[in-house]
C-alpha positions as CSV (number, residue, x, y, z in Angstrom):
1,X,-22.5,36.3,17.1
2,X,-21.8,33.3,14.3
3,X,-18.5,33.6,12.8
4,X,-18.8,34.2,9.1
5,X,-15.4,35.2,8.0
6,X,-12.7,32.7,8.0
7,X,-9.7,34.3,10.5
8,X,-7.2,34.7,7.7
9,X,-9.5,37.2,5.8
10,X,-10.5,39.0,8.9
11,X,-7.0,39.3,9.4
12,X,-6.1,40.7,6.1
13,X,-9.1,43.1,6.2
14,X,-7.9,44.8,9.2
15,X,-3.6,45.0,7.9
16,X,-2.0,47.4,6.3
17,X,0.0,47.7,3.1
18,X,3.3,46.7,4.5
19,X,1.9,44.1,6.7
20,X,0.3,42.7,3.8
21,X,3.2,42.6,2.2
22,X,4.8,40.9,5.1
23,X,1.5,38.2,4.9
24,X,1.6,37.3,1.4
25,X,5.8,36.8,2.0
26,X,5.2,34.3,4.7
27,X,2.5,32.2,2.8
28,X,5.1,32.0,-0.4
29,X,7.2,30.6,2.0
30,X,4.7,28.1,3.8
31,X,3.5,27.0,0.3
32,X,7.4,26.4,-1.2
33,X,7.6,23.9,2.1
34,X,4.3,22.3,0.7
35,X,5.1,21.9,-2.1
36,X,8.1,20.6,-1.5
37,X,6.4,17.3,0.0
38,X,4.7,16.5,-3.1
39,X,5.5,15.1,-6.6
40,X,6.8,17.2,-8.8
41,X,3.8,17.2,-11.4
42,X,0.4,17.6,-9.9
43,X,-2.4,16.7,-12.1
44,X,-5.3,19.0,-10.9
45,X,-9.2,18.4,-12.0
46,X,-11.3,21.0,-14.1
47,X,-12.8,21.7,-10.9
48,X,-10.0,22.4,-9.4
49,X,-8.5,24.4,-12.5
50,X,-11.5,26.8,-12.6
51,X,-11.3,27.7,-9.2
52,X,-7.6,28.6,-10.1
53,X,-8.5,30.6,-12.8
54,X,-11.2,32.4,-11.0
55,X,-8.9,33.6,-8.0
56,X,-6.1,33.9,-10.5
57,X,-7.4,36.2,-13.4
58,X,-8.3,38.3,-10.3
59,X,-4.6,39.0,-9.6
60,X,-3.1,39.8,-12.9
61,X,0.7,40.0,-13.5
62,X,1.4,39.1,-9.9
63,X,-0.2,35.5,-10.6
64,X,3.8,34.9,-12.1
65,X,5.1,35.1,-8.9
66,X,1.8,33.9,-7.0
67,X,1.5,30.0,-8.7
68,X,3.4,27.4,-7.6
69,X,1.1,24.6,-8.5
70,X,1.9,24.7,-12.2
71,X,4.1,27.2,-14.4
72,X,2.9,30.7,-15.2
73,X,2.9,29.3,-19.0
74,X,0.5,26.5,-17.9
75,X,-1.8,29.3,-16.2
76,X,-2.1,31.3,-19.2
77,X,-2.7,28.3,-21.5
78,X,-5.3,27.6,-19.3
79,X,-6.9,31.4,-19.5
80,X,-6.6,31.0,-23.6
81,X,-8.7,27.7,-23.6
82,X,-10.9,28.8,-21.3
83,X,-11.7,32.0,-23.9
84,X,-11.4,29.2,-26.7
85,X,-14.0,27.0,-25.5
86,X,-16.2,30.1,-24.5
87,X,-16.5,31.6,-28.4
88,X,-16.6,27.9,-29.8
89,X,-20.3,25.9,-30.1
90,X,-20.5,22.3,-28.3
91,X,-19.4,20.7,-31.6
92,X,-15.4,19.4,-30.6
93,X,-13.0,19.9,-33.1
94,X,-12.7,17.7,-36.1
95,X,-16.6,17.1,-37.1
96,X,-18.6,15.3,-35.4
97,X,-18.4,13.2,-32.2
98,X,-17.4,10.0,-32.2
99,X,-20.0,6.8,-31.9
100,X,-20.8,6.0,-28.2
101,X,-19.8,2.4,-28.8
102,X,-16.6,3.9,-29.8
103,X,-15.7,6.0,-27.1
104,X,-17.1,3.3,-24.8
105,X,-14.5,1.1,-26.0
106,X,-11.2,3.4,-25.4
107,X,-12.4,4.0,-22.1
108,X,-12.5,0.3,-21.5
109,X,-9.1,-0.2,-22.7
110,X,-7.7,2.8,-20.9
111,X,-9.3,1.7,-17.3
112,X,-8.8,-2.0,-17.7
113,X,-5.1,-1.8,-19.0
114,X,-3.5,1.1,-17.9
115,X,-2.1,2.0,-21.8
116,X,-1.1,4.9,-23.0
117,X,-2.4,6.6,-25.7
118,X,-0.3,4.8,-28.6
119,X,-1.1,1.6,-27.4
120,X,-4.6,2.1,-26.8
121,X,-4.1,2.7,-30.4
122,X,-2.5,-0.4,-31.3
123,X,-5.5,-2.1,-29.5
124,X,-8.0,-0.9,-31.9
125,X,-6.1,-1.5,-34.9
126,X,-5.7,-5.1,-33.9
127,X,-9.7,-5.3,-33.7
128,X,-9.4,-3.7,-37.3
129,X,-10.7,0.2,-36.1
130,X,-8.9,2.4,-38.3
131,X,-11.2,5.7,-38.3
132,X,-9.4,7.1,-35.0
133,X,-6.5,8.9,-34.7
134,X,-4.4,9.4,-31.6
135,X,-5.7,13.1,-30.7
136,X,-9.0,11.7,-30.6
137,X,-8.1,9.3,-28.1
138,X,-6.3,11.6,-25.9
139,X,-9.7,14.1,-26.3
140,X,-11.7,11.2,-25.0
141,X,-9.7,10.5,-21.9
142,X,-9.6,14.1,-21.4
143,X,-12.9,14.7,-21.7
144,X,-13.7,11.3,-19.2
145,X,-10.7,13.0,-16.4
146,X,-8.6,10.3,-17.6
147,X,-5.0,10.3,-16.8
148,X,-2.1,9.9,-19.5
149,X,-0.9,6.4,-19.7
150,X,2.2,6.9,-17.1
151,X,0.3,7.9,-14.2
152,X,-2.3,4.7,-14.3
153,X,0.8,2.4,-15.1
154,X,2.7,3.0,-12.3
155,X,3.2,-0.2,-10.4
156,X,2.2,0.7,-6.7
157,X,3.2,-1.8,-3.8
158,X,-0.4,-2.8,-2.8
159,X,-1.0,-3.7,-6.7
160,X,2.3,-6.0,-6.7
161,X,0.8,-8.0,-3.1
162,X,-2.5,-7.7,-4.5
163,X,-1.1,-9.6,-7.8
164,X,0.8,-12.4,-6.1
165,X,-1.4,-13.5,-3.4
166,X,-0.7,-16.3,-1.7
167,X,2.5,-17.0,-2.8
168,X,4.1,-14.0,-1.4
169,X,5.5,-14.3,1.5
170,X,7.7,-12.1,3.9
171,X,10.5,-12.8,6.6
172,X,12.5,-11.4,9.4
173,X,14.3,-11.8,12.5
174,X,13.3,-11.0,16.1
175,X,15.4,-11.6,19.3
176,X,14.1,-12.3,22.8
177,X,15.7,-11.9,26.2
178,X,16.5,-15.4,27.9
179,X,17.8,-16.4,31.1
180,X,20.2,-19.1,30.3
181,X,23.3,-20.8,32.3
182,X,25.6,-18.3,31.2
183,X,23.5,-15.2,32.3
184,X,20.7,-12.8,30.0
185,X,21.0,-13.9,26.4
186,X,19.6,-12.5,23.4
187,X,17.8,-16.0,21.1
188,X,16.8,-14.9,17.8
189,X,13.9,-16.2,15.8
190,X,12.9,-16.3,12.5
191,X,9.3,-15.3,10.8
192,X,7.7,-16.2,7.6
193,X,4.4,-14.5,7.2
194,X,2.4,-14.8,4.1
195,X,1.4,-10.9,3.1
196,X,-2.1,-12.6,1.8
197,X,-3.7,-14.5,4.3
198,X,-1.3,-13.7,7.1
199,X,-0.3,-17.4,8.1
200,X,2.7,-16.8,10.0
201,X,5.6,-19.8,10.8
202,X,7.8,-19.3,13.5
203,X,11.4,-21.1,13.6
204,X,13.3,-22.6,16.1
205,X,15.0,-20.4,18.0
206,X,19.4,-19.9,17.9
207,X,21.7,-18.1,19.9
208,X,24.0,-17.7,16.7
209,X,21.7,-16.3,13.7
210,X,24.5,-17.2,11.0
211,X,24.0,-17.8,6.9
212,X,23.9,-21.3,8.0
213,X,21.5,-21.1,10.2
214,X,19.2,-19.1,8.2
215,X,19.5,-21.5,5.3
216,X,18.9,-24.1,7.4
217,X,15.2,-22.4,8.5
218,X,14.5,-21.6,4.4
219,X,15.2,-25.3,4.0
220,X,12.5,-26.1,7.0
221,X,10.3,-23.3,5.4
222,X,10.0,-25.1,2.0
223,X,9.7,-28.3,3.5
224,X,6.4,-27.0,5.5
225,X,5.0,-25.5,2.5
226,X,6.2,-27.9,-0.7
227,X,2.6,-30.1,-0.3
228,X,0.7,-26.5,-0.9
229,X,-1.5,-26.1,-4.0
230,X,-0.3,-22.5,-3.7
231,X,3.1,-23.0,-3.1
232,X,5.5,-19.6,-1.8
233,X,6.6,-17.8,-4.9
234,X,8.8,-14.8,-3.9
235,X,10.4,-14.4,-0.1
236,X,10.8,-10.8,0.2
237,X,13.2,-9.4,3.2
238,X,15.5,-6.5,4.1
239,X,19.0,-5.9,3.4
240,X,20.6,-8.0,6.9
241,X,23.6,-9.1,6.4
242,X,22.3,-12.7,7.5
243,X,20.6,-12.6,4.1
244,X,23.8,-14.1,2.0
245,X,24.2,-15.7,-1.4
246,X,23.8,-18.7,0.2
247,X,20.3,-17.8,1.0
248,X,19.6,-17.0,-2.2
249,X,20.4,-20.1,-3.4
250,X,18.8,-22.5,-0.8
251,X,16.0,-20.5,-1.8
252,X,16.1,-20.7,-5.5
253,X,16.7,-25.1,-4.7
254,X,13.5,-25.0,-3.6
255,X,12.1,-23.2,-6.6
256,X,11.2,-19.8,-4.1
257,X,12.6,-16.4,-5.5
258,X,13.9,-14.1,-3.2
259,X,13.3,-10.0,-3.4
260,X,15.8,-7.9,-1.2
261,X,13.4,-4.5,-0.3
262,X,15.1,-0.8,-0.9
263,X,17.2,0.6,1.6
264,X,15.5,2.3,4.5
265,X,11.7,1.0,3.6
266,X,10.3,-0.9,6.7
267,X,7.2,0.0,5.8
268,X,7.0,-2.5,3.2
269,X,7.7,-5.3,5.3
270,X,5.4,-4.2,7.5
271,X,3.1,-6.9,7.9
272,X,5.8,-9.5,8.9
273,X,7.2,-6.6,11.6
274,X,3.4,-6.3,12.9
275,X,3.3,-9.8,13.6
276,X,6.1,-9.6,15.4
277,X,4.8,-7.1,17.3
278,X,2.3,-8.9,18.4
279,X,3.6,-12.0,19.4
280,X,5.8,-10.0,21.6
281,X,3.0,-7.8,23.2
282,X,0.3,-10.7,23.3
283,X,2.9,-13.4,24.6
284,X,6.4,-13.2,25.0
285,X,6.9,-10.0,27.1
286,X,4.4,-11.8,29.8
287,X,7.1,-14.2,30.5
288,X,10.2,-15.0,31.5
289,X,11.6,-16.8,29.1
290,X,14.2,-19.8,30.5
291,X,16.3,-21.0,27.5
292,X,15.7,-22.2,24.0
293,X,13.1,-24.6,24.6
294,X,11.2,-22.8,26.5
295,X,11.0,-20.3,23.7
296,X,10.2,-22.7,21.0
297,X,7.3,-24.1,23.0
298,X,6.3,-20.4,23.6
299,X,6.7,-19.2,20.0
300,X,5.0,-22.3,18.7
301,X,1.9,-22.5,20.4
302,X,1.2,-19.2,20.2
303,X,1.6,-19.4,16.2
304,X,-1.3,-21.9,16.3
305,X,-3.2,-19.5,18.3
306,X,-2.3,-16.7,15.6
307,X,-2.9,-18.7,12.7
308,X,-6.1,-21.0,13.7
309,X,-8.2,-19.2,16.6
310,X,-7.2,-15.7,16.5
311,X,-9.5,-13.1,14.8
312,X,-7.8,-10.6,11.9
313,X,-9.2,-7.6,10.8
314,X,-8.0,-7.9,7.0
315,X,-9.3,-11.5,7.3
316,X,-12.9,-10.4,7.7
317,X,-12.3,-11.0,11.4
318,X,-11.6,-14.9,10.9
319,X,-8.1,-16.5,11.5
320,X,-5.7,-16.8,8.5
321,X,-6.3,-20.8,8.6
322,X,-9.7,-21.0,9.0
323,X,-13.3,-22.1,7.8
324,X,-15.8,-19.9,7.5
325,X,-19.0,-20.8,10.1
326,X,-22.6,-20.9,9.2
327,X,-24.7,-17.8,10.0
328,X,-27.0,-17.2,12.6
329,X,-28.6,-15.0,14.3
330,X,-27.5,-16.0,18.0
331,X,-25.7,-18.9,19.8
332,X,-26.8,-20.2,23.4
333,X,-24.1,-19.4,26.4
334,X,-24.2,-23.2,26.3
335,X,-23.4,-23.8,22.9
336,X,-20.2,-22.6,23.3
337,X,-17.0,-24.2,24.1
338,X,-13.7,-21.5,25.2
339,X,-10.7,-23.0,24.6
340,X,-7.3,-22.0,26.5
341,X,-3.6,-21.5,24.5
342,X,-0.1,-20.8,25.6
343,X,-0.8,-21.5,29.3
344,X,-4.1,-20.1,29.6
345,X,-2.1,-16.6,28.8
346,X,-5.6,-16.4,25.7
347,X,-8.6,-18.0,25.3
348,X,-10.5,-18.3,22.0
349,X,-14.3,-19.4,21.9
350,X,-15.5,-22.3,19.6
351,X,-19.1,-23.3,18.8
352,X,-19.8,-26.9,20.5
353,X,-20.4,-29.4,17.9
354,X,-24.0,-30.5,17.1
């Protein structure tokens, strides 16, 4: 036989009282963890309010000790407009409704700009409309599920990458087991990946990753990138102590501002770490490494792999450095060329020139 009933309500159907009791404890309990996890205001839809209120109303006083998603105030202001807008007619407050062309316009300004509702205000005053107050605009966005103006001005991180582009880029270190004279050495590298179209460059390796050193590789970095019409803007990197004030200013010589990242937030350096990754897992962990050449010539050619041959999702599944090919439908076996890097360790495939 189908199920029909979900398991939780078969399972209250069959309970007693105290057990109950005992049920409705536990899922307090579970809920307080929940909401523990999210912000501390959470904006909920009409949708979403009315299904509250129906399941709500039902419970009477006990809804005090029940909600958790707003405060028992906010649930009873929500019963008291519900009755409100029950006994009223369609006609909103304050006359009539205002012109489409009107309402058009603060919606634009409200999804285009973020503003509250002052200086959506301010906006229409400066086009000379006088005829609207500030309740009126907050009724509008209401009415459209509109957010107040902090909650749509929050500056999120894929906003900030999304707003710099190209000139953003991102660095940090990796190290890499080597055989050397003196025994199993650790050779650190450094990476400078660009958080837009993921071009990545790749440093000559040290055994000694001091402030000079790294000033040294921001020096080479601006060097390789000063011809650019999109020149880097802003290096972002974590809190290492290899990051000193002397990297700061080797930095700022070159006209490149630098952005330390909160504490404990890999996450948002995660591109530059996922590179790494990769050059790891595709390439260096296949070899043996023998010494600092070896690893330069290692790093480097599989860097012009990455950036001209290698395919990227968030590239439309071109390299970073790329053109993009004419269409067609299908390309003869003989019409293509397959082209071996680092070794013959990957293989990328070209259409043969016409």
């Amino acid at each position: 036989m189908t199920k029909i009933f979900h398991p939780l309500l078969a399972l209250i159907a069959s309970a007693t009282d105290s057990e109950l009791a005992k049920y409705v404890e536990y899922l307090k309990h579970e809920n307080k963890i929940l909401r523990e996890r999210l912000p501390k205001q959470v904006h909920t839809t009409a949708e979403e309010r009315q299904v509250l209120l129906r399941y709500g109303k039902a419970v009477g006083k006990a809804i005090e000790e029940l909600v958790s998603i707003v405060s028992p105030s906010t649930f009873y202001r929500w019963v008291r407009n519900e009755k409100c807008n029950k006994s009223k007619t369609m006609r909103p407050k304050g006359g009539q409704r205002k012109q489409r062309e009107l309402r058009d316009l603060v919606i634009k300004i409200a999804t285009e700009t973020g503003f509250g509702y002052t200086r959506i205000i301010g906006e229409l005053r400066k086009l000379g409309i006088k005829n609207i107050s500030r309740q009126t605009v907050r009724n509008i966005l209401k009415e459209e599920d509109i957010k107040p103006g902090p909650d749509r001005t929050s500056d999120s991180w894929t906003e900030f990458l999304n707003r710099h582009g190209e000139t953003l880029w991102g660095c940090d270190f990796f190290s890499v087991k080597s055989v050397t004279t003196k025994g199993l050495r650790d050779l650190y590298v450094m990476v400078f990946l660009n958080l837009k179209t993921r071009e990545a460059i790749v440093t000559e390796s040290t055994l000694h990753p001091d402030s000079a050193w790294v000033c040294e590789q921001v020096h080479s970095f601006s060097e390789q990138t000063r011809d650019r019409e999109k020149k880097p803007g802003i290096i972002i990197h974590d809190r290492d102590v290899k990051y000193t004030k002397e990297f700061t200013a080797t930095a700022a010589k070159a006209g490149i501002k630098t952005n330390p990242l909160p504490k404990a937030s890999p996450n948002l350096n995660g591109r530059c770490e996922r590179f790494i990754e990769t050059i790891k897992l595709e390439c260096l962990n296949k070899f043996i490494v023998f010494g600092k050449r070896h690893l330069d010539h290692l790093a480097g050619e599989f860097t012009d792999y990455y950036n001209h041959h290698r395919s990227h999702s968030e590239r439309d599944h071109l390299p970073p450095i790329r053109s993009i090919p004419a269409e067609c439908e299908m390309v003869e076996i003989h019409q293509v060329n397959v082209r071996s890097h680092v070794g013959g360790l990957v293989k990328s495939f070209e259409r043969r020139a016409a």
